[in-house]
MARPAMI-353503 format. One record per residue: z negated, x, y of N, C-alpha, C in turn. Coordinates in steps of 0.2 Angstrom, whole numbers, padded with zeros to 4 digits, always signed. Layout:
ZXYZXYZXY/...
This chain:
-0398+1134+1386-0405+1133+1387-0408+1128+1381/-0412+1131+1380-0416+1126+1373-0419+1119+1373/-0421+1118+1381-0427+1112+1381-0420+1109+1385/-0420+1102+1384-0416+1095+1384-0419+1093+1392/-0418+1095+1399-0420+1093+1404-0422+1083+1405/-0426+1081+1405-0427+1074+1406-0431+1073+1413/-0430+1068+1417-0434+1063+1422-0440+1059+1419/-0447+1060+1421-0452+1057+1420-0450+1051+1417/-0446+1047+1420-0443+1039+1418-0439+1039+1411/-0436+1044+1410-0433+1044+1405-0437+1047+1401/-0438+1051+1399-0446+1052+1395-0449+1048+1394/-0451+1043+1399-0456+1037+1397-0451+1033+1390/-0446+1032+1393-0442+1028+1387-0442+1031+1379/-0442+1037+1380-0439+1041+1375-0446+1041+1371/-0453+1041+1375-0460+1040+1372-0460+1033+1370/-0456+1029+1374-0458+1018+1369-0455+1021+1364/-0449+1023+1363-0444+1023+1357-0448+1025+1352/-0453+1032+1353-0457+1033+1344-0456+1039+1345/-0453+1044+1351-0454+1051+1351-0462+1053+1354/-0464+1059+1352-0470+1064+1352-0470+1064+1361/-0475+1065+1362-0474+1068+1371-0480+1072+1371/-0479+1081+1370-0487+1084+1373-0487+1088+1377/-0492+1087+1380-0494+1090+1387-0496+1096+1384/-0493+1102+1386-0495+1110+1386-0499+1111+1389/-0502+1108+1397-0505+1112+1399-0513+1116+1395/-0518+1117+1399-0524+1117+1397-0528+1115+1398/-0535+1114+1396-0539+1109+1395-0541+1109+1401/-0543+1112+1407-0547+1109+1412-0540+1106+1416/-0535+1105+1414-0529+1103+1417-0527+1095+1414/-0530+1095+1410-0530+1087+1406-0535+1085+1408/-0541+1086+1410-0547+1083+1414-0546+1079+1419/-0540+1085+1422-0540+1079+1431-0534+1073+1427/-0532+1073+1421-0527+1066+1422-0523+1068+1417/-0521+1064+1415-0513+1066+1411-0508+1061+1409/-0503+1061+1407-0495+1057+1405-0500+1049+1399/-0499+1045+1400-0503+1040+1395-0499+1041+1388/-0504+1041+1383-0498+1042+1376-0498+1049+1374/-0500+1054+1379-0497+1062+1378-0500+1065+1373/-0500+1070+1371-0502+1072+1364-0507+1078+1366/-0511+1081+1370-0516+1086+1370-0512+1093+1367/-0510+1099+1369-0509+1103+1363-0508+1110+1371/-0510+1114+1373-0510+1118+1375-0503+1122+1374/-0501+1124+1379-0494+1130+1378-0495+1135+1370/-0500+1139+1372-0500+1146+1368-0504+1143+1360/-0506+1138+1361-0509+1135+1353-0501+1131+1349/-0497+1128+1354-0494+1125+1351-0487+1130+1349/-0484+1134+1351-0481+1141+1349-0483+1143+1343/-0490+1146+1344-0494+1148+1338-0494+1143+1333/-0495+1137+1332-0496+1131+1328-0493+1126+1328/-0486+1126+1329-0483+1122+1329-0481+1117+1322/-0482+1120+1318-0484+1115+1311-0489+1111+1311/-0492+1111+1313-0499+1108+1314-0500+1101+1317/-0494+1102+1323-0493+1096+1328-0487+1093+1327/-0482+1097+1325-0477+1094+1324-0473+1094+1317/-0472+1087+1315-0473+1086+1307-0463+1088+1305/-0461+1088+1309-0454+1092+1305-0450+1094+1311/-0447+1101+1307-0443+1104+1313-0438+1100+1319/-0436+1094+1314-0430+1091+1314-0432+1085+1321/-0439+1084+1319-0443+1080+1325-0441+1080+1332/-0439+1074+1336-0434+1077+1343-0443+1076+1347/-0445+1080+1351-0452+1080+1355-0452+1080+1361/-0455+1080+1366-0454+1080+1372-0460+1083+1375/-0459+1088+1381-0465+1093+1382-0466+1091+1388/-0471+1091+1393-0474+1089+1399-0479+1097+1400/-0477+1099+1407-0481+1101+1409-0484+1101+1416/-0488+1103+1421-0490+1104+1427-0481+1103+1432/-0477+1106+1431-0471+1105+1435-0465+1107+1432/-0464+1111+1427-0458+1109+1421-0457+1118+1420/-0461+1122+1422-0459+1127+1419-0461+1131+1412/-0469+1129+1412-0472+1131+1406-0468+1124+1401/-0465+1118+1402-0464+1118+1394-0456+1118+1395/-0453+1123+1399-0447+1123+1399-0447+1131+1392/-0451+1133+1395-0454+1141+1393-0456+1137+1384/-0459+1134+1385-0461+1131+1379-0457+1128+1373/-0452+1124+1376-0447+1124+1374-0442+1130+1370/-0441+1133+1373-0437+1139+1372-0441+1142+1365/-0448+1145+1366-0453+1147+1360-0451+1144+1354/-0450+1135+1355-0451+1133+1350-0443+1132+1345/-0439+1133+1350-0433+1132+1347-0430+1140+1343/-0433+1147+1346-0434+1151+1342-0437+1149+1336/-0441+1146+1333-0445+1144+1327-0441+1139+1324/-0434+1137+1327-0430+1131+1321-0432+1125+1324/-0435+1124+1328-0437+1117+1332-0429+1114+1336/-0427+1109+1334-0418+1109+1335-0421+1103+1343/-0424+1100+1342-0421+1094+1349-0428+1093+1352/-0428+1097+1357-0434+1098+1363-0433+1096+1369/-0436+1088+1372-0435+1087+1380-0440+1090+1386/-0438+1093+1388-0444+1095+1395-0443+1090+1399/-0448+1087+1403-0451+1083+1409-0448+1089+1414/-0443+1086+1418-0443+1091+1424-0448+1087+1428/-0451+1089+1433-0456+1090+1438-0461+1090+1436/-0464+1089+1428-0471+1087+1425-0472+1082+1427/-0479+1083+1426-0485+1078+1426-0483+1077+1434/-0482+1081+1439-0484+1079+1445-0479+1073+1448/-0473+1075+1445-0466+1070+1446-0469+1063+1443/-0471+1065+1435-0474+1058+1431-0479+1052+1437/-0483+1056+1438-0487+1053+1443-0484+1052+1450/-0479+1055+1453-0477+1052+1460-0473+1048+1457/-0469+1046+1451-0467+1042+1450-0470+1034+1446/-0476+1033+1450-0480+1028+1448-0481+1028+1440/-0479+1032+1436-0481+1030+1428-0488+1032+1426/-0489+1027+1420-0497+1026+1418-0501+1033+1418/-0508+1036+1419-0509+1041+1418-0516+1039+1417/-0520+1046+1412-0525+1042+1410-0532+1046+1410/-0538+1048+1411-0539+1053+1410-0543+1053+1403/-0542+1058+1399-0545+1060+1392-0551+1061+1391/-0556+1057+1385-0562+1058+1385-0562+1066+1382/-0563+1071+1382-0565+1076+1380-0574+1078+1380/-0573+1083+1375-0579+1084+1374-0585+1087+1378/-0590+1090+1375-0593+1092+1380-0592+1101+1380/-0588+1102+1374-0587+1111+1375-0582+1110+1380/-0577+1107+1378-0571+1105+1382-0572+1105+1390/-0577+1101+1394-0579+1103+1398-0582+1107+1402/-0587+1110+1397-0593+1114+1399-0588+1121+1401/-0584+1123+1395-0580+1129+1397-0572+1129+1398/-0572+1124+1401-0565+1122+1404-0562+1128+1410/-0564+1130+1412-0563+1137+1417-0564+1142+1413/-0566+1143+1409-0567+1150+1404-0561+1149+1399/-0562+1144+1399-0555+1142+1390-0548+1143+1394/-0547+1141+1402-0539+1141+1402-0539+1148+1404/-0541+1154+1404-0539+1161+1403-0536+1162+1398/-0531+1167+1398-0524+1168+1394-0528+1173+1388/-0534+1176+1390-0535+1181+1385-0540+1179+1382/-0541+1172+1382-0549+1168+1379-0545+1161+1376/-0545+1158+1380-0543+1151+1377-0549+1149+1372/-0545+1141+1367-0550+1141+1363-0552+1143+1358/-0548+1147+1358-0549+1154+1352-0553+1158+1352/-0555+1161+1357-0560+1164+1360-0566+1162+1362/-0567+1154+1364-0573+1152+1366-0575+1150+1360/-0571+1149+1355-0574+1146+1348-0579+1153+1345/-0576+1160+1346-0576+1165+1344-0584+1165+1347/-0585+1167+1354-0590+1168+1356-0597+1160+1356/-0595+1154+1354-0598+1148+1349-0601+1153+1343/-0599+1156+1339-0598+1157+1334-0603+1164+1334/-0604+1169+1340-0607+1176+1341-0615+1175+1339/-0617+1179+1338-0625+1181+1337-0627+1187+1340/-0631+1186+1345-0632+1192+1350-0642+1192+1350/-0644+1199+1349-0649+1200+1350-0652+1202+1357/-0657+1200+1362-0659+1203+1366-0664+1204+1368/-0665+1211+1367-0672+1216+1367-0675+1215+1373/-0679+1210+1376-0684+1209+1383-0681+1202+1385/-0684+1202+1388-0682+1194+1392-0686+1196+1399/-0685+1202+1401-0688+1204+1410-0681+1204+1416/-0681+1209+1418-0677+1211+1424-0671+1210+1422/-0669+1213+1415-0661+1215+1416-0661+1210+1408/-0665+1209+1406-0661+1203+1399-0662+1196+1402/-0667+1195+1408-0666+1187+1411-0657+1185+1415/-0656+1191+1418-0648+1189+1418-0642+1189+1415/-0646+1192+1411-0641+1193+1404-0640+1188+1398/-0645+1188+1396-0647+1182+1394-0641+1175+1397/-0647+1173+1403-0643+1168+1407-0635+1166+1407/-0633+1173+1410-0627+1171+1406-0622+1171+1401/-0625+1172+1395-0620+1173+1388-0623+1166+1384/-0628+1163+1388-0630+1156+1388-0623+1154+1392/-0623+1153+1397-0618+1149+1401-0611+1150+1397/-0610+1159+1395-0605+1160+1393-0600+1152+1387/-0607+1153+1383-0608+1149+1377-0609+1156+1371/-0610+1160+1370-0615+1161+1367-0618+1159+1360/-0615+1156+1359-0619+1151+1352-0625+1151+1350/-0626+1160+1349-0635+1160+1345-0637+1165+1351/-0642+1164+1352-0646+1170+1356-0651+1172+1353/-0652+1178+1351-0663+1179+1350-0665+1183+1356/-0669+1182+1358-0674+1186+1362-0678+1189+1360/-0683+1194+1359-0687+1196+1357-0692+1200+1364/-0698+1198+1365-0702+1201+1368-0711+1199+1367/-0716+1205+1367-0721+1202+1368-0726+1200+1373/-0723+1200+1380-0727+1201+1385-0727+1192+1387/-0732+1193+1392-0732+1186+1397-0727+1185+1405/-0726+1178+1406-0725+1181+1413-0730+1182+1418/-0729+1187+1422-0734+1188+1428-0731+1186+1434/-0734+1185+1439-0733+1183+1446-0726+1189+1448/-0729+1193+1448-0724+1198+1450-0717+1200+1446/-0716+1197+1440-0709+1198+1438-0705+1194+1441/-0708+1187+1447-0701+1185+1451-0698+1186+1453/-0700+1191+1456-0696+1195+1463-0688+1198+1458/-0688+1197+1450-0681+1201+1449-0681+1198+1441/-0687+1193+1439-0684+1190+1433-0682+1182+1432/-0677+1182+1431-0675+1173+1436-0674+1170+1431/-0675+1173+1422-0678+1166+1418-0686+1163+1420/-0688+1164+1424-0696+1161+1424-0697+1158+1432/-0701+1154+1430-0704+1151+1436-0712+1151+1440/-0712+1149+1444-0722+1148+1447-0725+1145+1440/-0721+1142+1439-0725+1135+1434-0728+1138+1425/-0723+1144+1425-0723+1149+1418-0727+1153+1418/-0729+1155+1424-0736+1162+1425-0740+1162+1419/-0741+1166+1415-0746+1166+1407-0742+1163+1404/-0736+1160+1404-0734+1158+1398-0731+1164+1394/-0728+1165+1386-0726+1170+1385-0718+1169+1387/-0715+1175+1386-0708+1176+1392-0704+1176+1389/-0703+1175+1382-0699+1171+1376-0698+1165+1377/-0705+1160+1376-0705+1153+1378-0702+1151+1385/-0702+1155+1389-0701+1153+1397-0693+1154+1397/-0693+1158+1395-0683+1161+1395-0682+1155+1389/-0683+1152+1382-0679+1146+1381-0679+1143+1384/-0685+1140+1384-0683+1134+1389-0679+1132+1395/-0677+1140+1398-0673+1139+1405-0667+1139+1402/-0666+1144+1396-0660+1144+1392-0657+1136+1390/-0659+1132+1386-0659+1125+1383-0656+1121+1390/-0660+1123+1396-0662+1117+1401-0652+1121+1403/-0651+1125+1405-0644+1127+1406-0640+1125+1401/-0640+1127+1395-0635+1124+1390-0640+1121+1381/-0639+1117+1383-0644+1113+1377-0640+1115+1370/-0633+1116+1371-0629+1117+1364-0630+1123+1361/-0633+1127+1362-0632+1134+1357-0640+1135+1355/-0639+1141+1351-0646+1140+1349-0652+1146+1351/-0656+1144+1351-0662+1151+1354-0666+1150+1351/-0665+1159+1348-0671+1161+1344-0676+1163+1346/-0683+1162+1349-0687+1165+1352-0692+1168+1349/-0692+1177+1349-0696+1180+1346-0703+1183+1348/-0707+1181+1347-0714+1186+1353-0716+1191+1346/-0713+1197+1347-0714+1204+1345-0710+1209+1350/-0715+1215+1348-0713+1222+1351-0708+1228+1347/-0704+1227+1349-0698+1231+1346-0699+1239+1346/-0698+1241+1337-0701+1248+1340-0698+1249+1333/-0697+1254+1333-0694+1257+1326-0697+1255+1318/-0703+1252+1316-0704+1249+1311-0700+1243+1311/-0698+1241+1316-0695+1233+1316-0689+1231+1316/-0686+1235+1322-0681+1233+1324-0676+1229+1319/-0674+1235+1313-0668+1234+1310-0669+1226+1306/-0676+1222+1306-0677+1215+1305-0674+1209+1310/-0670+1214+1315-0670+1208+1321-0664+1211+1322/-0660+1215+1320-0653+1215+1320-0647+1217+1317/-0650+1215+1309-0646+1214+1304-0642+1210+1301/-0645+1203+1305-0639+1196+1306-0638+1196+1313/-0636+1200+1317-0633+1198+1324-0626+1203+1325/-0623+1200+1330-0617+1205+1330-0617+1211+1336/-0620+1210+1338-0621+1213+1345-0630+1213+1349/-0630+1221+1349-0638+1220+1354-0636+1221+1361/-0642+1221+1364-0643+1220+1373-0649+1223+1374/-0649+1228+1376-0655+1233+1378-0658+1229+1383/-0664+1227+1385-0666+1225+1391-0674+1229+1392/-0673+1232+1388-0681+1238+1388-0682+1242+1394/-0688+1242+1396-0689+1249+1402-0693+1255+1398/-0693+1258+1391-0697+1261+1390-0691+1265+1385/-0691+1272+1384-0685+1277+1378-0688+1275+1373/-0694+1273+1370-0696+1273+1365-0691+1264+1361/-0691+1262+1363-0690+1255+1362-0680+1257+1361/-0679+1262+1369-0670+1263+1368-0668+1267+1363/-0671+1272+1360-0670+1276+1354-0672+1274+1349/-0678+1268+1347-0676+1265+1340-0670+1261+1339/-0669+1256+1346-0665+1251+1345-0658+1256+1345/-0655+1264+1347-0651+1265+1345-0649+1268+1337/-0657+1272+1334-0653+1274+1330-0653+1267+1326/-0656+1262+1324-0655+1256+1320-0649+1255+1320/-0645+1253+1328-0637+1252+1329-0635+1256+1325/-0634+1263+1325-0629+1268+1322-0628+1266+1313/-0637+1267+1311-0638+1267+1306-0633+1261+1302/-0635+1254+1305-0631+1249+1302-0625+1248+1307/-0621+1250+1310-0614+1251+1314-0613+1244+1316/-0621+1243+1322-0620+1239+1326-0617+1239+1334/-0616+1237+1338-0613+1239+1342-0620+1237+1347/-0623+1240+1355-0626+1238+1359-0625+1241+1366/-0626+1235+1368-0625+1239+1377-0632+1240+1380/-0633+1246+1384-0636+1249+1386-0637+1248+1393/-0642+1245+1396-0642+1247+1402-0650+1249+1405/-0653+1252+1412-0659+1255+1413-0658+1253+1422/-0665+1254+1425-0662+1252+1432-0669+1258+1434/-0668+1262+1442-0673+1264+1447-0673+1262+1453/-0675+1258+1454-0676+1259+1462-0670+1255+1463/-0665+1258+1465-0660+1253+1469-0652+1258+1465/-0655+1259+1459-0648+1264+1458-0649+1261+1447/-0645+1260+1446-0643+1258+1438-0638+1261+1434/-0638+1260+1426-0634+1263+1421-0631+1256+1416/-0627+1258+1416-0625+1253+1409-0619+1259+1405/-0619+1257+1400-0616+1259+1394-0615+1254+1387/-0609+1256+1383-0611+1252+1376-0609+1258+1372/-0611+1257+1366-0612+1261+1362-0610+1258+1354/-0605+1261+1349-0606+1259+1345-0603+1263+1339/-0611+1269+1337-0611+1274+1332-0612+1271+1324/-0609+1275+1322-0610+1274+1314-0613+1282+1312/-0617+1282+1305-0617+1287+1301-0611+1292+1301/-0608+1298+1305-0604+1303+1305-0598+1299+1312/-0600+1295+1314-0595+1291+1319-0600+1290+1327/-0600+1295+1329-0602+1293+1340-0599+1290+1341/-0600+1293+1350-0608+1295+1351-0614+1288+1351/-0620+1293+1350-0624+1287+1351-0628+1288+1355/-0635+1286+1358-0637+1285+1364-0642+1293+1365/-0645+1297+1356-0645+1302+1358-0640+1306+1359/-0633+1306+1358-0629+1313+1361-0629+1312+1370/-0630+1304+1372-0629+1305+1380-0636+1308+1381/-0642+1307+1378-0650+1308+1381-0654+1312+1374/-0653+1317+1374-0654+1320+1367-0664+1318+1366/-0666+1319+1372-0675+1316+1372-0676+1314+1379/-0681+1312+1380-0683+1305+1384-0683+1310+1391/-0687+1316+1392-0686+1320+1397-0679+1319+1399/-0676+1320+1396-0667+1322+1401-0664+1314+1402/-0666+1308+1400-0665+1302+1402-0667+1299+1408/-0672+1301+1411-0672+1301+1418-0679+1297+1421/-0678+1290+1422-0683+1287+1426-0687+1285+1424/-0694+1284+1428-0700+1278+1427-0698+1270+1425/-0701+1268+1423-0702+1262+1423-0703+1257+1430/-0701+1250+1431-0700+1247+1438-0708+1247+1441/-0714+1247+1435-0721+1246+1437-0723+1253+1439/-0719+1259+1438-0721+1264+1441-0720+1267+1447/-0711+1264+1446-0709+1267+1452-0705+1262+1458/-0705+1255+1455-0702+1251+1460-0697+1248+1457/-0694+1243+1461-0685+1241+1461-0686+1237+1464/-0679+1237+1468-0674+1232+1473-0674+1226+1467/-0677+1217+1468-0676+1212+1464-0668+1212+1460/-0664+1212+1465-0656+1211+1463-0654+1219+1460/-0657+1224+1460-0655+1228+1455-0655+1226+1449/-0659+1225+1443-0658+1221+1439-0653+1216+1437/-0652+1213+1443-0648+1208+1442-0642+1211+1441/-0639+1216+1447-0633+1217+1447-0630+1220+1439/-0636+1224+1436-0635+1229+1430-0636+1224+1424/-0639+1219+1423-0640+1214+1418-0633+1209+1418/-0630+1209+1426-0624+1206+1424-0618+1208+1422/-0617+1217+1423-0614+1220+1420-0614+1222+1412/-0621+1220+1408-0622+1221+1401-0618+1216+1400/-0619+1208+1405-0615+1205+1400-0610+1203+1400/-0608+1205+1405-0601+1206+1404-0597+1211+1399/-0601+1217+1399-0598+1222+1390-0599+1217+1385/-0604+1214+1384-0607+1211+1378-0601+1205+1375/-0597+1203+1383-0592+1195+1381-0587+1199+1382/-0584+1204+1383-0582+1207+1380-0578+1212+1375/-0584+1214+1372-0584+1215+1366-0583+1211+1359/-0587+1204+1360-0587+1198+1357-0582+1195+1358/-0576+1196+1362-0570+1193+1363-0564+1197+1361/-0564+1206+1361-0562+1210+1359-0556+1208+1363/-0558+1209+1371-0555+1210+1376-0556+1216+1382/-0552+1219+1386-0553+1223+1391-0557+1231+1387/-0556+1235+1391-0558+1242+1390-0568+1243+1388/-0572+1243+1383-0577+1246+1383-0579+1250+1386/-0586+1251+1389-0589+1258+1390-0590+1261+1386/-0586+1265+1382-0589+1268+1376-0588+1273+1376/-0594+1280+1376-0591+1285+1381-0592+1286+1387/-0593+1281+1389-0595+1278+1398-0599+1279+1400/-0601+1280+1404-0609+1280+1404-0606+1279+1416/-0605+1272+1418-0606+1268+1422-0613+1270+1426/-0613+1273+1434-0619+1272+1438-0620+1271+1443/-0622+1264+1445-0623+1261+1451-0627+1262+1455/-0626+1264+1462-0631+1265+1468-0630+1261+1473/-0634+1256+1472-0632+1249+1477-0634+1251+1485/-0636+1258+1489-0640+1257+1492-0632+1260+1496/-0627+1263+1493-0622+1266+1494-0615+1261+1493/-0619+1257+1489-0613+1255+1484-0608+1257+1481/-0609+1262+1479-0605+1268+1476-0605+1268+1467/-0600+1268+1465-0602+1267+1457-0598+1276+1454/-0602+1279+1449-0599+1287+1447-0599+1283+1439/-0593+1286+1437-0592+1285+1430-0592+1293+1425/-0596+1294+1420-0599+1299+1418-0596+1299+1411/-0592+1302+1407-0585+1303+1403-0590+1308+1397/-0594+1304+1389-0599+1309+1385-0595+1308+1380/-0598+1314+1375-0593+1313+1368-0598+1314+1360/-0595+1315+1356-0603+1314+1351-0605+1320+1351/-0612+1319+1350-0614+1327+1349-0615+1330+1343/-0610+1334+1339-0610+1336+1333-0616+1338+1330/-0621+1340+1335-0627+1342+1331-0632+1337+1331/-0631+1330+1333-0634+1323+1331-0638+1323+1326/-0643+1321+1327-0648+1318+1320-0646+1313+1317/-0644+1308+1321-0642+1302+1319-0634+1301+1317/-0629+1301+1323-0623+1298+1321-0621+1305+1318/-0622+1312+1319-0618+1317+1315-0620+1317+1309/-0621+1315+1305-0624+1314+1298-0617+1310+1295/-0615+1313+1290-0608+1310+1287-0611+1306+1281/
C-alpha cells in the first residue's frame, strides 16, 4: 500500500515536527472547517500538479481527507509519480475533529464561495469554473427565453455576458420575463436585465447593448464572443444570427417557444462543415410558429426552454456532456413529453455547403 496509515494524533505530531499536511478535499469541504496548519489542495489538482505543491519528491507529506479514502486513493496516485513517503490520516478530518484537534475554518474567496457546489463536480472543478470566468457569450434578446438564460450563465459565472436588444419593458413581459420588474416598465430591457444581472452576481461583466440584430450587424456583436444564445422570436433575426455563426465557425444554441410546447438545438457550421439552422429550416414557412404576441405562451414555457439553452451553452463552454448538434430537442409541456428530431447538413446549403 503506498500511503503510510497514521491516527489524527500522530499526524498532528508529525505536522509540529516540519512535515507538509494537505487536505485533498474540495473547496465547499474546506468551508465547513478544516485540520489547523493544512495545506488547501484538492484531490484531482494535486495528482495533476504535484510539483507545484510539493517541492521534492523525497518530501515525507501527509494527506487528510473527509474519512481516509480519497487520500488513501491519493496517496497511491502520488507514489506512482515517484513520490517515496506519503502518510494518510485514517478517519480524516472527521476522526481529526472527534479527536478534539485544532480546526479552523479558511478565509476563502468570493469565487471560492460563490461556486462552491459548482467547483466540487468531478467534471468542472476549478478548472472549469475558471474556464467559464474566462467565456464570452452573446445574448440575442433579454425577453422570454434570454431572461432565463441569461440569469443563469450569470449565476453560472459566466465572466462576460452581452446582451443585445432594442425594445423596452412592457407590463406584459412579466408574466414570462423574470430579468424585469413593476419598477422597470419603460425602462429599456438591456438596462433592466443588468442590473438584475450585477444585483445577482456583481463579479462578471455585462455588456449591454440597445440594438436590433439583423444581418447588417450581427457579425459586429459576435466576433469577440465564444458562444451565441438565440433569444429572438422572429426567422429573420434566427437566420442572420445563423448564417454569421457558420460564416465565422461560431457555435449558437437555438431555442423558439409556442404556446406551451418549445425547441432547442445547438448548432455549430463552418464554410463546407453543418448542419446549420438553414438545412433544419430551409425558409421561415417550414419553421413553424407565431410569435408569443400573436399566438400566446404558458409564462414558464420560456423558462423551461431558456433553461435548457443554458444549460447547452455551459456545456459547451465546459466541453462537457453530449451536444445537441444534429438535435433538434421538442418540448410539450402540456404532455410533458420531450421528441428528439436526429438532422444532417443539407448539401445543397447556401451557407454551410459552400467549401
Amino acid at each position: 500500500m503506498a500511503a503510510i496509515p497514521v491516527s489524527p494524533q500522530e499526524a498532528r505530531r508529525l505536522q509540529a515536527s516540519g512535515l507538509l499536511l494537505i487536505d485533498v478535499r474540495e473547496p465547499a469541504e474546506w468551508a465547513a472547517g478544516m485540520a489547523e496548519g493544512a495545506k488547501p489542495v484538492s484531490r484531482g489538482e494535486l495528482e495533476k500538479s504535484a510539483c507545484f505543491h510539493i517541492a521534492d519528491a523525497r518530501q515525507a507529506v501527509i494527506l487528510i481527507c473527509a474519512g481516509g479514502k480519497r487520500s488513501d486513493a491519493c496517496a497511491e496516485a502520488l507514489a506512482a509519480q515517484g513520490y517515496q513517503t506519503l502518510y494518510s490520516v485514517q478517519g480524516g478530518t472527521q476522526a481529526w475533529q472527534a479527536d478534539g484537534l485544532p480546526m479552523v475554518i479558511p478565509e476563502s474567496s468570493d469565487f471560492d464561495r460563490r461556486y462552491a457546489r459548482q467547483m466540487i463536480l468531478p467534471t468542472i472543478g476549478r478548472a472549469g469554473q475558471e474556464a467559464l470566468a474566462n467565456a464570452r457569450v452573446l445574448v440575442v434578446g433579454a425577453g422570454g427565453l434570454g431572461s432565463p438564460c441569461a440569469y443563469y450563465l450569470a449565476a453560472a459565472g459566466v465572466g462576460f455576458l452581452r446582451l443585445v436588444d432594442d425594445d423596452r419593458v412592457e407590463l406584459s413581459n412579466l408574466q414570462r420575463q423574470i430579468l424585469h420588474k413593476n419598477e422597470t416598465v419603460g425602462e429599456m430591457k438591456v438596462i433592466s436585465a443588468k442590473n438584475t444581472l450585477l444585483s445577482l452576481n456583481p463579479t462578471i461583466v455585462i455588456d449591454a447593448v440597445t440594438d436590433k440584430i439583423g444581418a447588417d450587424n450581427i457579425r459586429n456583436y459576435i466576433k469577440d464572443v465564444d458562444l451565441v444564445v438565440d433569444g429572438t422570436d422572429n426567422f429573420a433575426s434566427r437566420y442572420a444570427i445563423s448564417d454569421a455563426c457558420a460564416e465565422l465557425g461560431k457555435p449558437w444554441v437555438y431555442g423558439a417557444v409556442y404556446r406551451f410546447e418549445g425547441q432547442v438545438s445547438l448548432f455549430h457550421a463552418k464554410p463546407g462543415s453543418g448542419p446549420c439552422y438553414r438545412c433544419l429550416f430551409p425558409d421561415a414557412a417550414g419553421a413553424g410558429a407565431p410569435n408569443c404576441t400573436e399566438a400566446g405562451v404558458l409564462g414558464v414555457t420560456p423558462g423551461v426552454i431558456g433553461l435548457l439553452q443554458a444549460t447547452e451553452a455551459l456545456k459547451y463552454l465546459l466541453g462537457i456532456g453530449e451536444p445537441l448538434i444534429g438535435r433538434l430537442l421538442s418540448l410539450d409541456l402540456l404532455s410533458m413529453r420531450s421528441h428528439e428530431t436526429r438532422f444532417r447538413a443539407d448539401p445543397a446549403c447556401p451557407v454551410c455547403a459552400k467549401a
